[in-house]
FIFI-358265 format. One record per residue: x, y, z of N, C-alpha, C in turn. Coordinates in steps of 0.1 Angstrom, whole numbers, padded with zeros to 4 digits, always signed. Example, Ala and Ser with C-alpha at 12.3 -4.5 7.8 and 13.67 -1.06 7.14 Angstrom:
BEGIN
+0132-0057+0078+0123-0045+0078+0132-0033+0078/+0128-0022+0071+0137-0011+0071+0129+0000+0079/
This chain:
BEGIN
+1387+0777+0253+1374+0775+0260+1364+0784+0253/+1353+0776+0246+1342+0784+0242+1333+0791+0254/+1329+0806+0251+1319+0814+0255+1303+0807+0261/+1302+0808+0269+1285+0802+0266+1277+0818+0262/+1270+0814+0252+1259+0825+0252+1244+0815+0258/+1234+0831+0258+1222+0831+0263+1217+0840+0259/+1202+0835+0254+1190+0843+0250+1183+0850+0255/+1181+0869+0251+1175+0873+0263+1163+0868+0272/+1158+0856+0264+1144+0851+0273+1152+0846+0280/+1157+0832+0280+1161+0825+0289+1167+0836+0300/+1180+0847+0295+1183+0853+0309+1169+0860+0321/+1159+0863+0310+1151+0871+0316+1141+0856+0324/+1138+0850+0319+1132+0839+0330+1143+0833+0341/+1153+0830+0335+1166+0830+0347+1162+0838+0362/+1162+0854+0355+1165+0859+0369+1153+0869+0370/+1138+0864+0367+1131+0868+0370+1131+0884+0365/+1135+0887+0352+1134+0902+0345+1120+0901+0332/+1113+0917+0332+1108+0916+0325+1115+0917+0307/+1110+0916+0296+1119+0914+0281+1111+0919+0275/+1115+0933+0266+1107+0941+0259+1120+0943+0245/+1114+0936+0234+1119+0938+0224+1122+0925+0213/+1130+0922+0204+1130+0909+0202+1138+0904+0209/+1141+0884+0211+1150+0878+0214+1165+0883+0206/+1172+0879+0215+1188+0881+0207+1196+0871+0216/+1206+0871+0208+1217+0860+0216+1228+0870+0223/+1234+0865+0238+1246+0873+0243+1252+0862+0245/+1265+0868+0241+1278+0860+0247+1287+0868+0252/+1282+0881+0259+1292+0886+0271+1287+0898+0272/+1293+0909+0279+1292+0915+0293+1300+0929+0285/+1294+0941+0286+1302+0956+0287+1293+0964+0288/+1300+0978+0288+1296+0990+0292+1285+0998+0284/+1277+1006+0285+1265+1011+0270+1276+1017+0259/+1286+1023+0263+1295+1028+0259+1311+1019+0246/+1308+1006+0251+1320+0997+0244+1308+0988+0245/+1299+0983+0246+1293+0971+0240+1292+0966+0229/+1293+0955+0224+1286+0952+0207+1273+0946+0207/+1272+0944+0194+1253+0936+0196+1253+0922+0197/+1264+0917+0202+1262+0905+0210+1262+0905+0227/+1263+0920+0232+1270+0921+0245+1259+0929+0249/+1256+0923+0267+1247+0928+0271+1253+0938+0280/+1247+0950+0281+1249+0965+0292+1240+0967+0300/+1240+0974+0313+1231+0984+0320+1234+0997+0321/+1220+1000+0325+1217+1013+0334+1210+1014+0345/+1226+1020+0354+1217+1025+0368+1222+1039+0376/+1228+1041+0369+1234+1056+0370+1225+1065+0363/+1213+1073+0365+1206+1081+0356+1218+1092+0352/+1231+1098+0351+1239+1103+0347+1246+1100+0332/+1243+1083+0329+1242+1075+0318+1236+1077+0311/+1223+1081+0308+1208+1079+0306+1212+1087+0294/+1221+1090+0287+1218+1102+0274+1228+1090+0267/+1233+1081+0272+1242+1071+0266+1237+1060+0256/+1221+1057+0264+1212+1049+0254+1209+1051+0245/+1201+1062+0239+1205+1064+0224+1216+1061+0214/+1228+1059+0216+1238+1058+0207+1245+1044+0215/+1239+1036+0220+1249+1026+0225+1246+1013+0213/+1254+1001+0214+1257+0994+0203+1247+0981+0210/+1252+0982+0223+1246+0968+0230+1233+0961+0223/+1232+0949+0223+1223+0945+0218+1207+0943+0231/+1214+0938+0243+1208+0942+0253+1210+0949+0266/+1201+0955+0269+1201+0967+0283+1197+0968+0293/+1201+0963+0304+1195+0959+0318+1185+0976+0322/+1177+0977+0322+1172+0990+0327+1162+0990+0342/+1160+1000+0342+1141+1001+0352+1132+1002+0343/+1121+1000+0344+1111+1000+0338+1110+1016+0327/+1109+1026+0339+1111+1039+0335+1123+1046+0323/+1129+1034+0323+1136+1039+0311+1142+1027+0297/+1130+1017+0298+1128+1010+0291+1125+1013+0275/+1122+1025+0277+1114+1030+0259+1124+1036+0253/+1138+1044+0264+1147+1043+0261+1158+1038+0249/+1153+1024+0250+1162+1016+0247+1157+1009+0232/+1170+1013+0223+1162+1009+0207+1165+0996+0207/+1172+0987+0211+1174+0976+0209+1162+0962+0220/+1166+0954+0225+1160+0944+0232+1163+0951+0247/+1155+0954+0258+1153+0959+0272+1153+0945+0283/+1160+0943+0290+1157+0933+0301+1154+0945+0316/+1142+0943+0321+1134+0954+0328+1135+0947+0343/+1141+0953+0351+1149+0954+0364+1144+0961+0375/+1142+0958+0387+1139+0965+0396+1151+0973+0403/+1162+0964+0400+1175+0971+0406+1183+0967+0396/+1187+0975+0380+1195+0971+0370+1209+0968+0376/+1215+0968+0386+1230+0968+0390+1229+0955+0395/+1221+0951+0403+1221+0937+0411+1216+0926+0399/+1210+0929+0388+1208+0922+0375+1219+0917+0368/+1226+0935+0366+1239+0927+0359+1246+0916+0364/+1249+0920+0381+1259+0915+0386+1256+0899+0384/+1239+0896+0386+1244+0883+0380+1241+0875+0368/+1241+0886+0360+1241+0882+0343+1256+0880+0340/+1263+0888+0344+1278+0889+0341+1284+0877+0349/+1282+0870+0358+1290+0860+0367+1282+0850+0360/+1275+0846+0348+1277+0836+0339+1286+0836+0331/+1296+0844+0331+1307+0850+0319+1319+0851+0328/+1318+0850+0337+1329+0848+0345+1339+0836+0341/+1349+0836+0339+1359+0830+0338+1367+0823+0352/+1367+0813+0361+1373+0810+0371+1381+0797+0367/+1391+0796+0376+1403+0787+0370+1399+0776+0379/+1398+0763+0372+1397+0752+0377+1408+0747+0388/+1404+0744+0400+1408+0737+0408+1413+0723+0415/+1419+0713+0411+1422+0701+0413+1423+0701+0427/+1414+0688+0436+1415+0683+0447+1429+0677+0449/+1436+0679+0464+1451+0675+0463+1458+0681+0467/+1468+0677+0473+1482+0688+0478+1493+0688+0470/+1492+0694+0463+1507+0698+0455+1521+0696+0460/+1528+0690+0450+1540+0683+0456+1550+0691+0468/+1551+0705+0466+1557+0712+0470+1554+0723+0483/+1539+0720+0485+1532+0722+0493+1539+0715+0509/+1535+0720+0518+1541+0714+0532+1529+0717+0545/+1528+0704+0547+1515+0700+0557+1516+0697+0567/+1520+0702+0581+1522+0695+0595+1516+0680+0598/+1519+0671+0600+1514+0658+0605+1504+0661+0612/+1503+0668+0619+1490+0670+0631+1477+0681+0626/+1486+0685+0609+1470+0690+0603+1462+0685+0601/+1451+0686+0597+1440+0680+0588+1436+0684+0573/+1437+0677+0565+1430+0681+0552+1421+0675+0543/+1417+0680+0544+1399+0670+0534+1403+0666+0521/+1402+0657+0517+1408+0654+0500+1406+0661+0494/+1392+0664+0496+1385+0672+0484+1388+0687+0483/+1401+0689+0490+1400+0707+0490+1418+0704+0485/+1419+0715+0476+1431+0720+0469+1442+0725+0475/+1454+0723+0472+1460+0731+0486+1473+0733+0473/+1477+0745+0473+1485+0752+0458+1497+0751+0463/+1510+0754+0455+1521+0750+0450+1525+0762+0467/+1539+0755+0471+1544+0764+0482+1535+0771+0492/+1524+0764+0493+1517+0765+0505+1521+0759+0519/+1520+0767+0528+1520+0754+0544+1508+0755+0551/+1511+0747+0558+1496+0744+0571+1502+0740+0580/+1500+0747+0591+1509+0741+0606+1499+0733+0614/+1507+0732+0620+1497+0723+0633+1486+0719+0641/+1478+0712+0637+1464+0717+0644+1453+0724+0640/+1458+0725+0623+1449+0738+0616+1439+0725+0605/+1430+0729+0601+1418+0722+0595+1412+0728+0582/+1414+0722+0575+1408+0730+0557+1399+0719+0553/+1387+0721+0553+1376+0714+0548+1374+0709+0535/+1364+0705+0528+1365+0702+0515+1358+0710+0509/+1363+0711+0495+1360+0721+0491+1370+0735+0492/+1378+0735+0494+1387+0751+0500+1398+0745+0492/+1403+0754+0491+1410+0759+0478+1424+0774+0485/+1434+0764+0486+1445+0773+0492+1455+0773+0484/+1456+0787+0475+1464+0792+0467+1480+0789+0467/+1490+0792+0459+1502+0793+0456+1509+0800+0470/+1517+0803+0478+1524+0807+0486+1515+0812+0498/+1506+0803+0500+1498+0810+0513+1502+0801+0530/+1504+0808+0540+1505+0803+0546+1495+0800+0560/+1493+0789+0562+1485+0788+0570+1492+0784+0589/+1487+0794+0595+1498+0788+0607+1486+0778+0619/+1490+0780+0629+1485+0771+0638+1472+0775+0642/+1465+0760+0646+1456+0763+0651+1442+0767+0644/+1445+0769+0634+1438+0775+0620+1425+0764+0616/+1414+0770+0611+1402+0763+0604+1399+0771+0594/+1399+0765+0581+1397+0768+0567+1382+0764+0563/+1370+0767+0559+1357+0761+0564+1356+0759+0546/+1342+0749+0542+1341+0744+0531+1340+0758+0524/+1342+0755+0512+1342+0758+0496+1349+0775+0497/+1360+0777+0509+1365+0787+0510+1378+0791+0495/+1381+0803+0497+1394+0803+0488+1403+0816+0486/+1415+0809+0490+1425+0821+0497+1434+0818+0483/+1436+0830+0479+1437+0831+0464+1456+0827+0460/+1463+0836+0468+1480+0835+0468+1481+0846+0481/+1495+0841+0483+1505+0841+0493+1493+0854+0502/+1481+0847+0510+1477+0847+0517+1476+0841+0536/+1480+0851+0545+1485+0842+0556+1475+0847+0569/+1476+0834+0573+1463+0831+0582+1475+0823+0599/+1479+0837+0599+1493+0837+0613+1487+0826+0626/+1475+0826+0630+1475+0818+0643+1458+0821+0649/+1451+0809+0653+1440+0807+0657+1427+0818+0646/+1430+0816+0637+1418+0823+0632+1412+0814+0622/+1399+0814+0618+1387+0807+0621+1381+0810+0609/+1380+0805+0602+1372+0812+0587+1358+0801+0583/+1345+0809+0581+1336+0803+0576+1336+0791+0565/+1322+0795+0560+1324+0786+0547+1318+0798+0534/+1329+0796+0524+1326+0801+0509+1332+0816+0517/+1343+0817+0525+1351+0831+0524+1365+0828+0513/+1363+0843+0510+1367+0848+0494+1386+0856+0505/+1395+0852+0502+1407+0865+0504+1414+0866+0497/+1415+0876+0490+1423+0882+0480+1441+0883+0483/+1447+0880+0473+1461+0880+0479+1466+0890+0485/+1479+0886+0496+1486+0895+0504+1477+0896+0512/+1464+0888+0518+1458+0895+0529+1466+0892+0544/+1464+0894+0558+1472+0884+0571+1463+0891+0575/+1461+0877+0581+1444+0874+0593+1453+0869+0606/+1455+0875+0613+1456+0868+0628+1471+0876+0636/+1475+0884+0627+1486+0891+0633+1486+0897+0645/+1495+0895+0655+1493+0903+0669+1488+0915+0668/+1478+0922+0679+1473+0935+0675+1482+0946+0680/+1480+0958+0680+1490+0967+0684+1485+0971+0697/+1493+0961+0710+1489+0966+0726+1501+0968+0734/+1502+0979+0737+1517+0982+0743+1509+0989+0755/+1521+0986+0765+1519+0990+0777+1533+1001+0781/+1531+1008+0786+1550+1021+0792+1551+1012+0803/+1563+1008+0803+1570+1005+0816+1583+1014+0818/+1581+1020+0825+1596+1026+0831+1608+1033+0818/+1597+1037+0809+1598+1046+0798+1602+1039+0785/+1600+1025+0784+1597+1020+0770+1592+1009+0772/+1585+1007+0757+1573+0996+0756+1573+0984+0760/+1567+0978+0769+1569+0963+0765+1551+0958+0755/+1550+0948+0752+1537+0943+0746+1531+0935+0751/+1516+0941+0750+1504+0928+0760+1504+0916+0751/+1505+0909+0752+1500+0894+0742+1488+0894+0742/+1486+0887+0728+1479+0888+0721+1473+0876+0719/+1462+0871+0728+1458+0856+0729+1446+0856+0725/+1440+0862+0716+1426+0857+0713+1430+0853+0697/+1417+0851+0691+1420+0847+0674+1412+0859+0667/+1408+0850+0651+1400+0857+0645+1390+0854+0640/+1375+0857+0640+1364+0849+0635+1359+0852+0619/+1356+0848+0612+1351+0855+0599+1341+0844+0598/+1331+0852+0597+1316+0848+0596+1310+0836+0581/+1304+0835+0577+1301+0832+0560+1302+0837+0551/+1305+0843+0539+1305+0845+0526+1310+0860+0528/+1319+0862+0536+1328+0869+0536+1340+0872+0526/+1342+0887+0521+1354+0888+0510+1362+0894+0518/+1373+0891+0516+1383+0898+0523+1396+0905+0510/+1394+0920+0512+1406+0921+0497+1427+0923+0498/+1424+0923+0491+1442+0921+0488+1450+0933+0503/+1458+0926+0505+1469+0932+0514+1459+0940+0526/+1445+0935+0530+1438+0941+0537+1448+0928+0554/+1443+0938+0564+1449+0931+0576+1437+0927+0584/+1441+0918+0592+1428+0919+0606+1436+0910+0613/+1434+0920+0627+1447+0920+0638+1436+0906+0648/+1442+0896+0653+1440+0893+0666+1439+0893+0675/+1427+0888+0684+1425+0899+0694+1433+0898+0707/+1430+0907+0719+1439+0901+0726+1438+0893+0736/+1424+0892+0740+1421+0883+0751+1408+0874+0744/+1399+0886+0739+1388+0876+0725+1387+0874+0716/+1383+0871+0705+1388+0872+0690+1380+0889+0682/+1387+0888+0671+1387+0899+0666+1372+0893+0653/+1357+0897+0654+1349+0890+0647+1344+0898+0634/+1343+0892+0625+1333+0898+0612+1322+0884+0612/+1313+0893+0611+1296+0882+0611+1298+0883+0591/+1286+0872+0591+1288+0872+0577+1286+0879+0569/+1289+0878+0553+1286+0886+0543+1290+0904+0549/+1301+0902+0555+1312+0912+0554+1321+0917+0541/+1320+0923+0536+1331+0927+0525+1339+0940+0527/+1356+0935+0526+1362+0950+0528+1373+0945+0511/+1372+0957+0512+1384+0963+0499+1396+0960+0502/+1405+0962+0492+1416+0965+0494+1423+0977+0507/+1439+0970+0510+1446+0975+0523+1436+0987+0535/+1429+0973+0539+1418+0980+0550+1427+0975+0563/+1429+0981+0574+1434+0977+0585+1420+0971+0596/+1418+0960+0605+1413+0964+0610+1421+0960+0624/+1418+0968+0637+1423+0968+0650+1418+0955+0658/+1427+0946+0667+1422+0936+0676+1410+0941+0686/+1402+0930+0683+1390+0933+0692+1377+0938+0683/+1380+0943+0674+1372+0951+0665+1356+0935+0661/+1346+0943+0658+1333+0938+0658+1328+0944+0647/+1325+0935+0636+1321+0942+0623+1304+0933+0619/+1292+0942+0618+1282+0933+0620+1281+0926+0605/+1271+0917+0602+1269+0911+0589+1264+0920+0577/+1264+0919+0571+1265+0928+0553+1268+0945+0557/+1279+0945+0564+1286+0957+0563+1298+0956+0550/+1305+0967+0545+1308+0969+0532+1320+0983+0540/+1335+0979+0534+1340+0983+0542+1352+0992+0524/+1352+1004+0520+1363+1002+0509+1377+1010+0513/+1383+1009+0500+1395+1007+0504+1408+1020+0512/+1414+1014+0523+1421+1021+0527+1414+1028+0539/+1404+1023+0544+1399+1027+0557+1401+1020+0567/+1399+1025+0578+1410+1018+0592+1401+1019+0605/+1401+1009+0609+1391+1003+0626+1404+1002+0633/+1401+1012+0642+1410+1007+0652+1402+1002+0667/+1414+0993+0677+1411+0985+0685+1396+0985+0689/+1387+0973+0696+1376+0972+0705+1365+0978+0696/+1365+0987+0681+1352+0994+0680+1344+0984+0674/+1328+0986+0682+1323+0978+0673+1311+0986+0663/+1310+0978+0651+1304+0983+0639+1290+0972+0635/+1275+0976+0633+1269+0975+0636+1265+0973+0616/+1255+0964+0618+1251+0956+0602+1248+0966+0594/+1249+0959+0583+1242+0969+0569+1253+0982+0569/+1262+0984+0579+1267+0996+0576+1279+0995+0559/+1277+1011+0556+1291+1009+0546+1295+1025+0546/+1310+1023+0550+1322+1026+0558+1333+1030+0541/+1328+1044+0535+1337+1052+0528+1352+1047+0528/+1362+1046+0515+1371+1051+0511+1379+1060+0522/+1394+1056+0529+1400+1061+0538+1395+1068+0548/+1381+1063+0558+1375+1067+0567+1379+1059+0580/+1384+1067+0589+1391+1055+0599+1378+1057+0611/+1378+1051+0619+1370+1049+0633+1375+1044+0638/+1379+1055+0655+1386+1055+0661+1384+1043+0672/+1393+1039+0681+1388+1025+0689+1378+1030+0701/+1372+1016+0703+1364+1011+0717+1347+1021+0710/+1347+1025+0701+1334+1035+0694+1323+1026+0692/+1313+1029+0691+1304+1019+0684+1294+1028+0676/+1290+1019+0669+1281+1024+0654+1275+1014+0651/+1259+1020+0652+1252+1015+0654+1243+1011+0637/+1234+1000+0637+1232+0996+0621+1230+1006+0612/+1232+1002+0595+1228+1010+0586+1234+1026+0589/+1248+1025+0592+1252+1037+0592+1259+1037+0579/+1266+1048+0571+1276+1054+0562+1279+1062+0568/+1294+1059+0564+1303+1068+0567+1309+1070+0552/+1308+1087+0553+1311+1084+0538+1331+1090+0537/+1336+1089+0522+1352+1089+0520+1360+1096+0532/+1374+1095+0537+1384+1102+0542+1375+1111+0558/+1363+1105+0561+1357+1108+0573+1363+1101+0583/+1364+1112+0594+1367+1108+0613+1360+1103+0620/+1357+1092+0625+1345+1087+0636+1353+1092+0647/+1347+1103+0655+1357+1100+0668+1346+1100+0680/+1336+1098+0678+1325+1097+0691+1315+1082+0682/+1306+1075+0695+1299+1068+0686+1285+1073+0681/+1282+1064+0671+1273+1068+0660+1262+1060+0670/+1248+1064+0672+1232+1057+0677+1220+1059+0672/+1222+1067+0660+1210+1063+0650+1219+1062+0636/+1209+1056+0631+1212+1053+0615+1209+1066+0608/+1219+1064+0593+1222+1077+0588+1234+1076+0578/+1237+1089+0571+1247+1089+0566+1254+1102+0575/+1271+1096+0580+1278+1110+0586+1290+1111+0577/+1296+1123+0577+1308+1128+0572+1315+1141+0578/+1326+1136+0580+1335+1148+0581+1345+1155+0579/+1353+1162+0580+1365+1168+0572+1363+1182+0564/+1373+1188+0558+1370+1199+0546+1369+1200+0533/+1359+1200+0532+1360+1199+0512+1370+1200+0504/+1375+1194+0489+1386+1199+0483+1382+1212+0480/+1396+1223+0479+1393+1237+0473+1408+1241+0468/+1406+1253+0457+1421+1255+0454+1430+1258+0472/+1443+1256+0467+1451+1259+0478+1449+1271+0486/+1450+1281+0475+1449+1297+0483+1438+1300+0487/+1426+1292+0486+1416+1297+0491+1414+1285+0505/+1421+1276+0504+1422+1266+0516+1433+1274+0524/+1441+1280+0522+1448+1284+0527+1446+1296+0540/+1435+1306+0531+1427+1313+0537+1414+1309+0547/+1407+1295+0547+1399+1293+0553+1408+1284+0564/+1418+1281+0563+1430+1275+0574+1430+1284+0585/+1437+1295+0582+1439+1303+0590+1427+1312+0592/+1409+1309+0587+1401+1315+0600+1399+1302+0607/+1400+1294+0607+1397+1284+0618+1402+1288+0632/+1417+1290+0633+1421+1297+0646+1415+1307+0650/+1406+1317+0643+1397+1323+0647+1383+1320+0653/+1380+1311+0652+1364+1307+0652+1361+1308+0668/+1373+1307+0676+1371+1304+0688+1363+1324+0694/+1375+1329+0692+1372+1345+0687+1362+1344+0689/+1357+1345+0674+1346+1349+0672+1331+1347+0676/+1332+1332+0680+1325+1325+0689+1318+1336+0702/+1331+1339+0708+1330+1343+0723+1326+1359+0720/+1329+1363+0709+1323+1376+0707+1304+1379+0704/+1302+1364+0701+1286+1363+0701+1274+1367+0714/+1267+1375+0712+1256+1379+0721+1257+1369+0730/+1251+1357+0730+1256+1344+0740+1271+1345+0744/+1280+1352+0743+1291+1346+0748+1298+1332+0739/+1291+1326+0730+1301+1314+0728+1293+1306+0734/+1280+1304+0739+1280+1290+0749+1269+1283+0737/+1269+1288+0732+1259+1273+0718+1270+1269+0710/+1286+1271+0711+1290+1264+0710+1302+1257+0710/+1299+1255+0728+1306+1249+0741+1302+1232+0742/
């Protein structure tokens, strides 16, 4: 398969950039660092910015402000990262799809499947479940009951979609994901568990990503929802019940537990968990390995935890924490500013 290239005019009338320098031809995509002079780079990191000088790229996504920068051809950006992203997805490479069910594939009689949607080698679909056209179900994914697969979706491999969960149209899931698994509701009886069932489903909005070996539990009496243009990373948990608003951004290894609900535009750090029934309210950050344990009512960025430090000096600030209480109560006030 041949490359397509493109001229920086054309890209720059494409997507609306300004072009300072001569025309040049690209036929792909790298860093200021590994580019060649057929390969187009940005900058949006001013931490980069000593990188222009010596970079090879033939073109340079920039801001205006650091356009003079650049010895080669400049494509002038208001947001050089949202530029790239879609200069580079002309160079994307995506593996062609054939409409069809694969021989080996296995379809309940009482499913439904749109011709026009792909359905991959050792795949199932149970009963009652609906894949539109357009959607595209990978190599070992299983689909169970009750299930709706919405147009031009695509569940990559041995992704499973356990029972009543609901997927837009043009959602993205990365393999190993399971959408609909019972949530974790236990009740003590008479000193061991029995489990509440778990009868709601799962909703996923539109143009939703969902990443590899990420979970989302179903709910137990309503469904468990993400509004659209949700994206979570890789092995994110999220808890039954849970409410994630639209272009929230979730990365990897962070954990929602049951009922919280999470409020738009938010983006939810690297192993940051939030604890259940919480709410957080829009355009919050939470930034890496942070606690939500109360809810969030203005927008903002919060964080919590202890900074990294060497051991022996964590070690030492470990053991004044058991003090603080102390010392607290030894204050003029007594301690009550901070009671």
């Amino acid at each position: 398969m041949s490359l397509p290239t493109y001229t920086a005019s054309e890209l720059a009338t494409r997507f609306g950039l300004g072009l300072r320098g001569p025309d040049r031809t690209v036929d792909g995509v790298g860093t200021l660092a590994d580019a060649g002079p057929a390969q187009l780079a940005f900058l949006a990191n001013p931490r980069y910015r000593n990188q222009l000088a010596n970079t090879r790229a033939g073109v340079v996504v920039v801001r205006a402000d650091d356009a003079e920068g650049v010895a080669g051809t400049a494509l002038i950006a208001r947001d050089p990262y949202v530029a790239f992203a879609r200069i580079a997805a002309l160079f994307e490479r995506k593996p062609s799809h054939a409409p069809g069910i694969h021989p080996t594939a296995f379809v309940d009689p009482a499913a439904i499947v749109d011709p026009a949607a792909s359905i991959g080698p050792h795949a199932s679909i149970g009963a009652r479940s609906r894949v539109h056209a357009g959607a595209v179900i990978g190599p070992g994914c299983v689909i169970g009951e009750d299930c709706e697969v919405g147009e031009d979706c695509e569940l990559q491999a041995r992704v499973t979609l356990l029972t009543r969960v609901r997927l837009g149209k043009r959602v993205r899931i990365l393999p190993g994901a399971v959408l609909g698994a019972a949530g974790f509701g236990l009740a003590m009886d008479a000193g061991h568990w029995i489990n509440v069932p778990q009868l709601g489903g799962v909703v996923i909005g539109d143009d939703c990503e969902i990443g590899a070996n990420t979970t989302i539990d179903r709910g137990a009496l309503g469904d468990t929802v993400l509004e659209e243009d949700v994206r979570l990373d890789n092995q994110i948990q999220i808890g039954h019940n849970v409410h994630i608003g639209a272009h929230t951004a979730m990365a990897g290894c962070s954990a929602v537990a049951g009922s919280a609900r999470i409020g738009r535009y938010c983006l939810i750090g690297g192993g940051a968990g939030i604890l259940g029934h919480l709410e957080v309210c829009d355009r919050v950050v939470v930034t890496a390995m942070s606690l939500v344990t109360h809810a969030i009512r203005q927008p903002g960025e919060y964080s919590s935890g202890t900074p990294l430090m060497d051991n022996r000096s964590w070690r030492k600030s470990a053991a004044r924490f058991k003090q603080l209480d102390r010392i607290a109560r030894r204050s003029p006030d007594g301690g009550k500013d901070y009671e």
